[in-house]
DOZAKE-653524 format. One record per atom (N, C-alpha, C): residue number from 1; residue in one letter; atom name; y, x, z. Coordinates in pm, whole numbers, plus 50000, padded with zeros to 5 digits. Layout:
resi, resn, name, north, east, up
NUM, A, CA, Y, X, Z $
...
% end
This chain:
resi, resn, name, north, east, up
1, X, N, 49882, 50084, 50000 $
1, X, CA, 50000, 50000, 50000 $
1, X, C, 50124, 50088, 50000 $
2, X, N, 50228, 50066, 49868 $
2, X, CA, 50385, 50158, 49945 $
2, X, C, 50461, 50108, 49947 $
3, X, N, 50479, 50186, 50042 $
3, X, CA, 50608, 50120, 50104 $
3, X, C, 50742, 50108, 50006 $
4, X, N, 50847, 50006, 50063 $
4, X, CA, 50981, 50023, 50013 $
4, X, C, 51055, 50120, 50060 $
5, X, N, 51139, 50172, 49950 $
5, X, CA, 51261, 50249, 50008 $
5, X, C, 51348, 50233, 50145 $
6, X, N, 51367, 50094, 50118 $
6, X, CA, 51496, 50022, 50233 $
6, X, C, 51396, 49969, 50325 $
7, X, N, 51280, 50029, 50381 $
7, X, CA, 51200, 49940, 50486 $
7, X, C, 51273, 50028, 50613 $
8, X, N, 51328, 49929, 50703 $
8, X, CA, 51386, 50062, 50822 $
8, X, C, 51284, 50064, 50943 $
9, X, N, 51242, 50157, 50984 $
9, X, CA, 51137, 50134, 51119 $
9, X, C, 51221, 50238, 51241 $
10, X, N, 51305, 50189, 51306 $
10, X, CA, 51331, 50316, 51446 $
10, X, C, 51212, 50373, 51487 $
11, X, N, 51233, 50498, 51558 $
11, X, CA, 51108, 50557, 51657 $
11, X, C, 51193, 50620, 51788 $
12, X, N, 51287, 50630, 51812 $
12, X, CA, 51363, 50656, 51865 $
12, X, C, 51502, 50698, 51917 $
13, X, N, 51593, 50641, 52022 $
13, X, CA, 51730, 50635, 51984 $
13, X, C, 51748, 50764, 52159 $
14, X, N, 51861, 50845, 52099 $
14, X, CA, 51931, 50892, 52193 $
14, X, C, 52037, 50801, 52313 $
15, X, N, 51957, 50752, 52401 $
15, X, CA, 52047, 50682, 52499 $
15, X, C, 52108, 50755, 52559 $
16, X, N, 52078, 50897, 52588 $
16, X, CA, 52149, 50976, 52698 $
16, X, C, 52297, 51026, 52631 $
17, X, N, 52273, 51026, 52497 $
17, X, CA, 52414, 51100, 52411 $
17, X, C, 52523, 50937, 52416 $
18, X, N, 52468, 50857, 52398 $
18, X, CA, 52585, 50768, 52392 $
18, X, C, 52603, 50742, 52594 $
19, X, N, 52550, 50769, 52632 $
19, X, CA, 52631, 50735, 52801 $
19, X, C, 52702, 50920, 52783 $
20, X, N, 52648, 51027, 52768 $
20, X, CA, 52811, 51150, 52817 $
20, X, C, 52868, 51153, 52717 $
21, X, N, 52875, 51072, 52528 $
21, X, CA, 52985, 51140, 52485 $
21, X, C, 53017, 50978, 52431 $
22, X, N, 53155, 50993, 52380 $
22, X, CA, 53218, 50907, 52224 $
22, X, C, 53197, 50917, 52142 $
23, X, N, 53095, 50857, 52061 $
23, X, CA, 53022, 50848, 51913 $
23, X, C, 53159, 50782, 51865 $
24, X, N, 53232, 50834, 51773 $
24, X, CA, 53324, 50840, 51633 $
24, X, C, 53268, 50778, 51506 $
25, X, N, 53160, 50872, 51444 $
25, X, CA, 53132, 50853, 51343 $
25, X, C, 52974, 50917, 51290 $
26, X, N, 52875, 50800, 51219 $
26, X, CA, 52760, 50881, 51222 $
26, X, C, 52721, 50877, 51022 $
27, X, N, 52612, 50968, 51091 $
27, X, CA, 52619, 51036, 50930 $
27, X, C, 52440, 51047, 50918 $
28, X, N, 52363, 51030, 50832 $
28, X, CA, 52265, 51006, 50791 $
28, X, C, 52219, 51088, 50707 $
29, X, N, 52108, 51165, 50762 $
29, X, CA, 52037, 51324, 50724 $
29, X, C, 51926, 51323, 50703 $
30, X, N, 51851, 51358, 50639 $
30, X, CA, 51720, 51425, 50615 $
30, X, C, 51651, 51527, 50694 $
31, X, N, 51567, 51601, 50711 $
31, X, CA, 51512, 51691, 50793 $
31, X, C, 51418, 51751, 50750 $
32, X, N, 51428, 51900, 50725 $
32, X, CA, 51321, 51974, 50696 $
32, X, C, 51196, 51985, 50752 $
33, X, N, 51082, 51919, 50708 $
33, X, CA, 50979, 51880, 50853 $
33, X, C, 50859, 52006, 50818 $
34, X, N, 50699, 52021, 50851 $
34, X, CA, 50644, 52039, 50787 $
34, X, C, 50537, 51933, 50803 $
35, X, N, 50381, 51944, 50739 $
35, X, CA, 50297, 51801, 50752 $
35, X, C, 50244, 51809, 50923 $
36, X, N, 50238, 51879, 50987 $
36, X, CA, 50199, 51845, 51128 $
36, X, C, 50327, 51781, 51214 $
37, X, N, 50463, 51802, 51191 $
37, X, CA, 50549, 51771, 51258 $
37, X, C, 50573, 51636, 51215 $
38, X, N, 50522, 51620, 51044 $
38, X, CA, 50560, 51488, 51056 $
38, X, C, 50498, 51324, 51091 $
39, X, N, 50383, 51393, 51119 $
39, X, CA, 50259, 51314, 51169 $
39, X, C, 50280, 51296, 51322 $
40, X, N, 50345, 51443, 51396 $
40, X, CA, 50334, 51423, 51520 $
40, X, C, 50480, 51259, 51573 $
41, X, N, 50575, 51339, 51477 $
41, X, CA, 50712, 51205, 51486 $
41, X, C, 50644, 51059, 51503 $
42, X, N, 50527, 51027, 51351 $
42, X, CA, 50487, 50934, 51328 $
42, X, C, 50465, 50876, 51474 $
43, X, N, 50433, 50967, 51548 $
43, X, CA, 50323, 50900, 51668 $
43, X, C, 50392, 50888, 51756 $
44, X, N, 50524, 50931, 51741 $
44, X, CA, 50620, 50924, 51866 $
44, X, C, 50665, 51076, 51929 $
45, X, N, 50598, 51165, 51930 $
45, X, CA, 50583, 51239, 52022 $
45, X, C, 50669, 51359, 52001 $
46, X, N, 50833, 51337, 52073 $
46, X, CA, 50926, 51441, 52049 $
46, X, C, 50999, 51348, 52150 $
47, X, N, 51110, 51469, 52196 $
47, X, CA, 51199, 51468, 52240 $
47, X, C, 51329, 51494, 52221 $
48, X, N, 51430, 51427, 52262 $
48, X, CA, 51618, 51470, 52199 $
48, X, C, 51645, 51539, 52325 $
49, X, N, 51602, 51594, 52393 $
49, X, CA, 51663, 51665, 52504 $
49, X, C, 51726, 51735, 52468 $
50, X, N, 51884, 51757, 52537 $
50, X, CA, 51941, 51859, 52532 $
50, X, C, 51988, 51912, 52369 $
51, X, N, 51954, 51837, 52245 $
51, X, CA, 51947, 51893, 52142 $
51, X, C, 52081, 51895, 52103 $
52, X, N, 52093, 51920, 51968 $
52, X, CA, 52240, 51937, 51946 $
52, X, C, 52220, 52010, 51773 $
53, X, N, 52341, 51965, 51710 $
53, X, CA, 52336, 52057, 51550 $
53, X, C, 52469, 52146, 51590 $
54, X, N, 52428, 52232, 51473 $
54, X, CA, 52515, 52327, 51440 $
54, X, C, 52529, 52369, 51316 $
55, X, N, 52659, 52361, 51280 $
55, X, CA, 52729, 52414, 51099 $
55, X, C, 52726, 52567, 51085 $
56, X, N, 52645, 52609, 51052 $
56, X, CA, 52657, 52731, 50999 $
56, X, C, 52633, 52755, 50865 $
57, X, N, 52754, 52815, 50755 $
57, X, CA, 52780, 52823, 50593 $
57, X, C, 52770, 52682, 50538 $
58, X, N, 52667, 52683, 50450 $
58, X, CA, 52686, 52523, 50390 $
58, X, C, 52523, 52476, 50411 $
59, X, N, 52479, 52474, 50569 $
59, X, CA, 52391, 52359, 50631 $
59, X, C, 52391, 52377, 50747 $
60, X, N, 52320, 52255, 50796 $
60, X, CA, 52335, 52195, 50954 $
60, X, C, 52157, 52215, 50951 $
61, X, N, 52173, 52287, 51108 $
61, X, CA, 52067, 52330, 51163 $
61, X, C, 52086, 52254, 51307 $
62, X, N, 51944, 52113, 51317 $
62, X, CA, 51918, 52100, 51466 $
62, X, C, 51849, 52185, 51539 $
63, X, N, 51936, 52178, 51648 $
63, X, CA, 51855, 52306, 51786 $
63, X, C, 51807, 52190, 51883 $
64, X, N, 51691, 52212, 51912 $
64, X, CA, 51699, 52173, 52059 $
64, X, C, 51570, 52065, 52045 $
65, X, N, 51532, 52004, 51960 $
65, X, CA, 51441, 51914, 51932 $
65, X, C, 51326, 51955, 51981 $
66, X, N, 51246, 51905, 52020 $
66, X, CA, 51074, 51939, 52045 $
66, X, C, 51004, 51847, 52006 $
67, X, N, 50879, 51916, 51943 $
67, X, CA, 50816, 51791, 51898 $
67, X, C, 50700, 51837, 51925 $
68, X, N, 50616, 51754, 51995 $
68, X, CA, 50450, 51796, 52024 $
68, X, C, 50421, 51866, 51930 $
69, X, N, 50303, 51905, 51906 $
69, X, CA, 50217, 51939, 51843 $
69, X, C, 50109, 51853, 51829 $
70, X, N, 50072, 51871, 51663 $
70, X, CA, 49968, 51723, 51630 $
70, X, C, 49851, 51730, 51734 $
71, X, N, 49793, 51616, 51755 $
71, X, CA, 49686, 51617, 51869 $
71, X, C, 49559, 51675, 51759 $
72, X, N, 49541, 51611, 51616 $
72, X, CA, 49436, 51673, 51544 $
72, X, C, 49449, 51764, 51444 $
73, X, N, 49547, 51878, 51489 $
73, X, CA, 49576, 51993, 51382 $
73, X, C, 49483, 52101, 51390 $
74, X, N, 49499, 52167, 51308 $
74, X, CA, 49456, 52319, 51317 $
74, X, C, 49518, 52442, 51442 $
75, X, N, 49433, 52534, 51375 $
75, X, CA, 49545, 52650, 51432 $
75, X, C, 49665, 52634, 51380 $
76, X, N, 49699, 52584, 51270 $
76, X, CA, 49783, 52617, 51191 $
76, X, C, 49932, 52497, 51216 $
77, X, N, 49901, 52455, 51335 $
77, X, CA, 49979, 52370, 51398 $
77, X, C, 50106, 52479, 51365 $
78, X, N, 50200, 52335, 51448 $
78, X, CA, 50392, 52414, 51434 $
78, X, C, 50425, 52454, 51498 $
79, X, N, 50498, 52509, 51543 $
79, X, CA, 50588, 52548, 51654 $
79, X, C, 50719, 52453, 51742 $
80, X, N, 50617, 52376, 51870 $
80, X, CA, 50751, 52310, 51875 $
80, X, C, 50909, 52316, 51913 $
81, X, N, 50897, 52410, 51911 $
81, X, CA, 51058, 52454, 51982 $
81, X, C, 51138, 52501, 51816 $
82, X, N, 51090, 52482, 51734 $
82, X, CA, 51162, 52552, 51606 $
82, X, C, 51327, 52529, 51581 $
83, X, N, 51399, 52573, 51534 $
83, X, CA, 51498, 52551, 51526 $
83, X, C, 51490, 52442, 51350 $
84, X, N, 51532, 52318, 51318 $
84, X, CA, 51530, 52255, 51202 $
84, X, C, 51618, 52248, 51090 $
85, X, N, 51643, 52288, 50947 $
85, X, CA, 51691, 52264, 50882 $
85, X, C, 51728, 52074, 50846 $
86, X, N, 51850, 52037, 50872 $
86, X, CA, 51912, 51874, 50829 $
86, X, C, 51939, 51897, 50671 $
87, X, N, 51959, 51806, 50581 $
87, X, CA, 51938, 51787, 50443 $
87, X, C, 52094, 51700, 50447 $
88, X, N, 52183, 51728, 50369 $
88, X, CA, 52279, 51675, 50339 $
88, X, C, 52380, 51723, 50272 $
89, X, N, 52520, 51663, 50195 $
89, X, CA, 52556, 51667, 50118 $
89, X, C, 52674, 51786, 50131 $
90, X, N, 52696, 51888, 50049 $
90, X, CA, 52783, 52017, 50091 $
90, X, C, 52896, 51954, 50140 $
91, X, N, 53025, 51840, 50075 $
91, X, CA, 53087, 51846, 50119 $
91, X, C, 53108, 51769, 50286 $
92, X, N, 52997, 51680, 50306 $
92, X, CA, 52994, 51608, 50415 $
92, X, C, 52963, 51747, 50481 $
93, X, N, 52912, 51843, 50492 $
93, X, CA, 52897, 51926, 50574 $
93, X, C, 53026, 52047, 50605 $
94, X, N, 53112, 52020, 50500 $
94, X, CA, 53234, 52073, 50473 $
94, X, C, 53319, 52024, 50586 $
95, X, N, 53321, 51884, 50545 $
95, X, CA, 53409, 51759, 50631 $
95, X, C, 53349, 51796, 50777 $
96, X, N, 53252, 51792, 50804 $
96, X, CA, 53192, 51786, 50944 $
96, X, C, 53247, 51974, 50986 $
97, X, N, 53219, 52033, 50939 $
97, X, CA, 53260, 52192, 50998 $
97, X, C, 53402, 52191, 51020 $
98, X, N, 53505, 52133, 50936 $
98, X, CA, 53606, 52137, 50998 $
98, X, C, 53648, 52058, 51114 $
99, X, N, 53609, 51957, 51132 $
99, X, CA, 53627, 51831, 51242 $
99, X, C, 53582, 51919, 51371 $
100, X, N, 53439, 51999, 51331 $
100, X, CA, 53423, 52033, 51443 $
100, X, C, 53502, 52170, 51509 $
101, X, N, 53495, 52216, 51407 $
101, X, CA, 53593, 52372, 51412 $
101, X, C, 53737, 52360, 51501 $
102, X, N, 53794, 52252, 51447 $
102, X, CA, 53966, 52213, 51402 $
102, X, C, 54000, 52125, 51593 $
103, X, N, 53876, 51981, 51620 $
103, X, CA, 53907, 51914, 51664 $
103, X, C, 53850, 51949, 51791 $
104, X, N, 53727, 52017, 51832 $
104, X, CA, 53653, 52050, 51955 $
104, X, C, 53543, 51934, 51953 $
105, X, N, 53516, 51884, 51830 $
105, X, CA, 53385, 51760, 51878 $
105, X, C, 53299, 51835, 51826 $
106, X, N, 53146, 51756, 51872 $
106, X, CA, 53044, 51844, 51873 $
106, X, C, 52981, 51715, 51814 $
107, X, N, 52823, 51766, 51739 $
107, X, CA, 52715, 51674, 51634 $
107, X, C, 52611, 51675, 51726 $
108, X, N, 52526, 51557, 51739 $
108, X, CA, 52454, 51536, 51833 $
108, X, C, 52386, 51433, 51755 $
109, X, N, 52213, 51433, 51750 $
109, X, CA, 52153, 51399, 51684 $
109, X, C, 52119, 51251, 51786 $
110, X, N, 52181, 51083, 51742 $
110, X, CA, 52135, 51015, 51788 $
110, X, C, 52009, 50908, 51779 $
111, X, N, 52005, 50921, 51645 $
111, X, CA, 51814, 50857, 51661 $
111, X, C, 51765, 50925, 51561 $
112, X, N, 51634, 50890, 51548 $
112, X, CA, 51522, 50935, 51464 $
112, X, C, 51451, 50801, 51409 $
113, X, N, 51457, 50830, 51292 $
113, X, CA, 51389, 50671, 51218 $
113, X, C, 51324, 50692, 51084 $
114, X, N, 51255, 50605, 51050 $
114, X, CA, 51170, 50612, 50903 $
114, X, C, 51230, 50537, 50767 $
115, X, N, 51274, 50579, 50694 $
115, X, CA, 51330, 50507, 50600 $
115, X, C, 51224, 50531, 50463 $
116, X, N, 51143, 50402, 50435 $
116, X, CA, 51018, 50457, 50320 $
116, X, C, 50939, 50519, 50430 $
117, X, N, 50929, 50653, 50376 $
117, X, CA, 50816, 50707, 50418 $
117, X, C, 50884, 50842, 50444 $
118, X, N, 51021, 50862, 50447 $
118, X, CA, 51105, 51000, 50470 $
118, X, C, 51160, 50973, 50631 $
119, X, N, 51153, 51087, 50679 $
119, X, CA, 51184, 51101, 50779 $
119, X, C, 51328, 51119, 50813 $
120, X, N, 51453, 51020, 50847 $
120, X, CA, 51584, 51054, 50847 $
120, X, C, 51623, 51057, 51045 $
121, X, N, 51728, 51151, 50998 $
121, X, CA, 51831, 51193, 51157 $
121, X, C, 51939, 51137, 51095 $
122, X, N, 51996, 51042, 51254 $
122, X, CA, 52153, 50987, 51228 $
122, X, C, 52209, 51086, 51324 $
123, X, N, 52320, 51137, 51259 $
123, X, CA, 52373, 51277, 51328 $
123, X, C, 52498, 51201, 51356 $
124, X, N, 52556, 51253, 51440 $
124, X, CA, 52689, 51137, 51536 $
124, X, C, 52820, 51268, 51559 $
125, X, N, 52923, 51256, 51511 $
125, X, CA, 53043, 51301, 51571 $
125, X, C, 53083, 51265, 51720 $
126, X, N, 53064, 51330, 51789 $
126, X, CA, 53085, 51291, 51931 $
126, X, C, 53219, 51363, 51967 $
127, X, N, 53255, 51319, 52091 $
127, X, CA, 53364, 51384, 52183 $
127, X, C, 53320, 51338, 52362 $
128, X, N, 53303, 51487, 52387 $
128, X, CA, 53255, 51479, 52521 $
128, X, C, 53325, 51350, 52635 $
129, X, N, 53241, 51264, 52700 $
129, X, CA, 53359, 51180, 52817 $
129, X, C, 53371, 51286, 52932 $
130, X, N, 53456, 51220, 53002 $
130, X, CA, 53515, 51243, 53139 $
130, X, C, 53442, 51187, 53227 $
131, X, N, 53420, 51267, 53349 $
131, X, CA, 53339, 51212, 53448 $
131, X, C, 53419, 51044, 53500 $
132, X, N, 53553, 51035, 53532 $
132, X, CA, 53550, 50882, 53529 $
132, X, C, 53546, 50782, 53408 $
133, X, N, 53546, 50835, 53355 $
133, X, CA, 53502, 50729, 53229 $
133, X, C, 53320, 50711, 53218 $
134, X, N, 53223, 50768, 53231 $
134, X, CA, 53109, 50757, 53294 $
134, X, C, 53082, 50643, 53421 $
135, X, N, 53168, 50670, 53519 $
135, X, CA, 53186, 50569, 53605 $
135, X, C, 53202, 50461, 53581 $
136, X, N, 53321, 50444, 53456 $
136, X, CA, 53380, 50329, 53465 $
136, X, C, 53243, 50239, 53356 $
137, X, N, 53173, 50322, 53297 $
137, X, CA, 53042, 50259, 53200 $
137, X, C, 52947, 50171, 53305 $
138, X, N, 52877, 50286, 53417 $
138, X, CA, 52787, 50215, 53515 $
138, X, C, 52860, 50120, 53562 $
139, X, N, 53006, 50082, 53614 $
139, X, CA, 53074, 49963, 53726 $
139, X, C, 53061, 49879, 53582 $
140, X, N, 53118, 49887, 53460 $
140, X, CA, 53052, 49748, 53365 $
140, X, C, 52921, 49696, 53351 $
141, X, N, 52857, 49809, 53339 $
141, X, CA, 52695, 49773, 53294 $
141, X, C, 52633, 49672, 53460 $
142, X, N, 52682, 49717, 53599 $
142, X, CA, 52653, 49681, 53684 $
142, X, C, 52727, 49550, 53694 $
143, X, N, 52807, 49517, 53672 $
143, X, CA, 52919, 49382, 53727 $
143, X, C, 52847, 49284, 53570 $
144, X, N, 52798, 49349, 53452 $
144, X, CA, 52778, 49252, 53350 $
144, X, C, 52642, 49191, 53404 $
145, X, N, 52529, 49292, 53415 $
145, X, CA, 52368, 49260, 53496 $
145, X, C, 52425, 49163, 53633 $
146, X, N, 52524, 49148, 53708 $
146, X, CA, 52525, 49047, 53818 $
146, X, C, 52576, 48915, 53763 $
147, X, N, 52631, 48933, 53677 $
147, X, CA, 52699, 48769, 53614 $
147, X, C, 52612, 48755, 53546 $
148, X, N, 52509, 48777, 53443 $
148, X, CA, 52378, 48751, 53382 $
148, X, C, 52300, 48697, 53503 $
149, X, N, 52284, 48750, 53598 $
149, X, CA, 52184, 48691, 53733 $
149, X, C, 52250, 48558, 53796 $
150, X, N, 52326, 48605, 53778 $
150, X, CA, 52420, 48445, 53837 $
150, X, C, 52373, 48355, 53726 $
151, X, N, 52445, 48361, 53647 $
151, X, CA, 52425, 48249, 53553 $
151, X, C, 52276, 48206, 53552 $
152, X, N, 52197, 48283, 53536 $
152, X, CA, 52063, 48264, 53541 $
152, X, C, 51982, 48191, 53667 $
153, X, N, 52084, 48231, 53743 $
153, X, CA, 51987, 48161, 53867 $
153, X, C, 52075, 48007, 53920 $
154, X, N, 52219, 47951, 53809 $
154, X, CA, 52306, 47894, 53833 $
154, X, C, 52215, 47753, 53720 $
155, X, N, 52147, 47810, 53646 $
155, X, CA, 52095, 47711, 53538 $
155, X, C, 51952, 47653, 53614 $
156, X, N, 51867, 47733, 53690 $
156, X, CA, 51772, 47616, 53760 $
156, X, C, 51815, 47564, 53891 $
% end
């Protein structure tokens, strides 16, 4: 059976990058995989810890990614700590090196998803928050979850 182009399937979203920074603007990448890494994604099994891209000449290299290792590979398994080549367009990578160069924001890889059968990174223009602005996220997220309970317990 193949798949469509435009079939979208998530596998995973960076929650921790949208609570410390300001996502601006995101941008939609490709990723240099090889066939064990991309089997291991299939299955879930990676992490965004701590990761982060970086512009160096004309491509963006993610650092920081880990991705298991296939459960039924060879020796010839990957290395998960590798540093990854992102796939994208010179001048978007143009545009993005100066923003980051010029402005002090940093690229931070926020999900991982399947588009077809290619493996794409949505890469995010961020700008670091402020420790009270963090605060002021949990006192919403907390005061919105108590008026949801209210209401909820106001309807039986």
């Amino acid at each position: 059976m193949k798949q469509d182009k435009n079939t979208f399937k998530p596998l995973q979203k960076n929650k921790k990058a949208y609570f410390n920074y300001e996502v601006l603007e995101d941008l939609e990448c490709g990723i240099a995989l090889v066939g064990t890494e991309v089997k291991s994604i299939r299955e879930g099994k990676f992490s965004f810890t701590d990761s982060y891209v970086t512009v160096s000449g004309h491509s963006l290299t993610l650092v920081g990614l880990t991705i298991q290792p296939y459960t039924h590979g060879s020796i010839n398994n990957h290395d998960p700590a590798r540093n990854r080549r992102l796939l994208a367009h010179k001048d978007e990578i143009k545009r993005l090196k100066r923003k980051v160069d010029e402005k002090g924001f940093t690229l931070i890889p926020t999900s991982i998803y399947l588009r077809g059968n290619l493996v794409k990174v949505q890469v995010s223009l961020c700008r670091g928050k402020q420790m009270h602005d963090k605060r002021n996220v949990i006192k919403e997220r907390d005061l919105n979850r108590d008026t949801r309970r209210e209401l909820k317990q106001m309807q039986y």
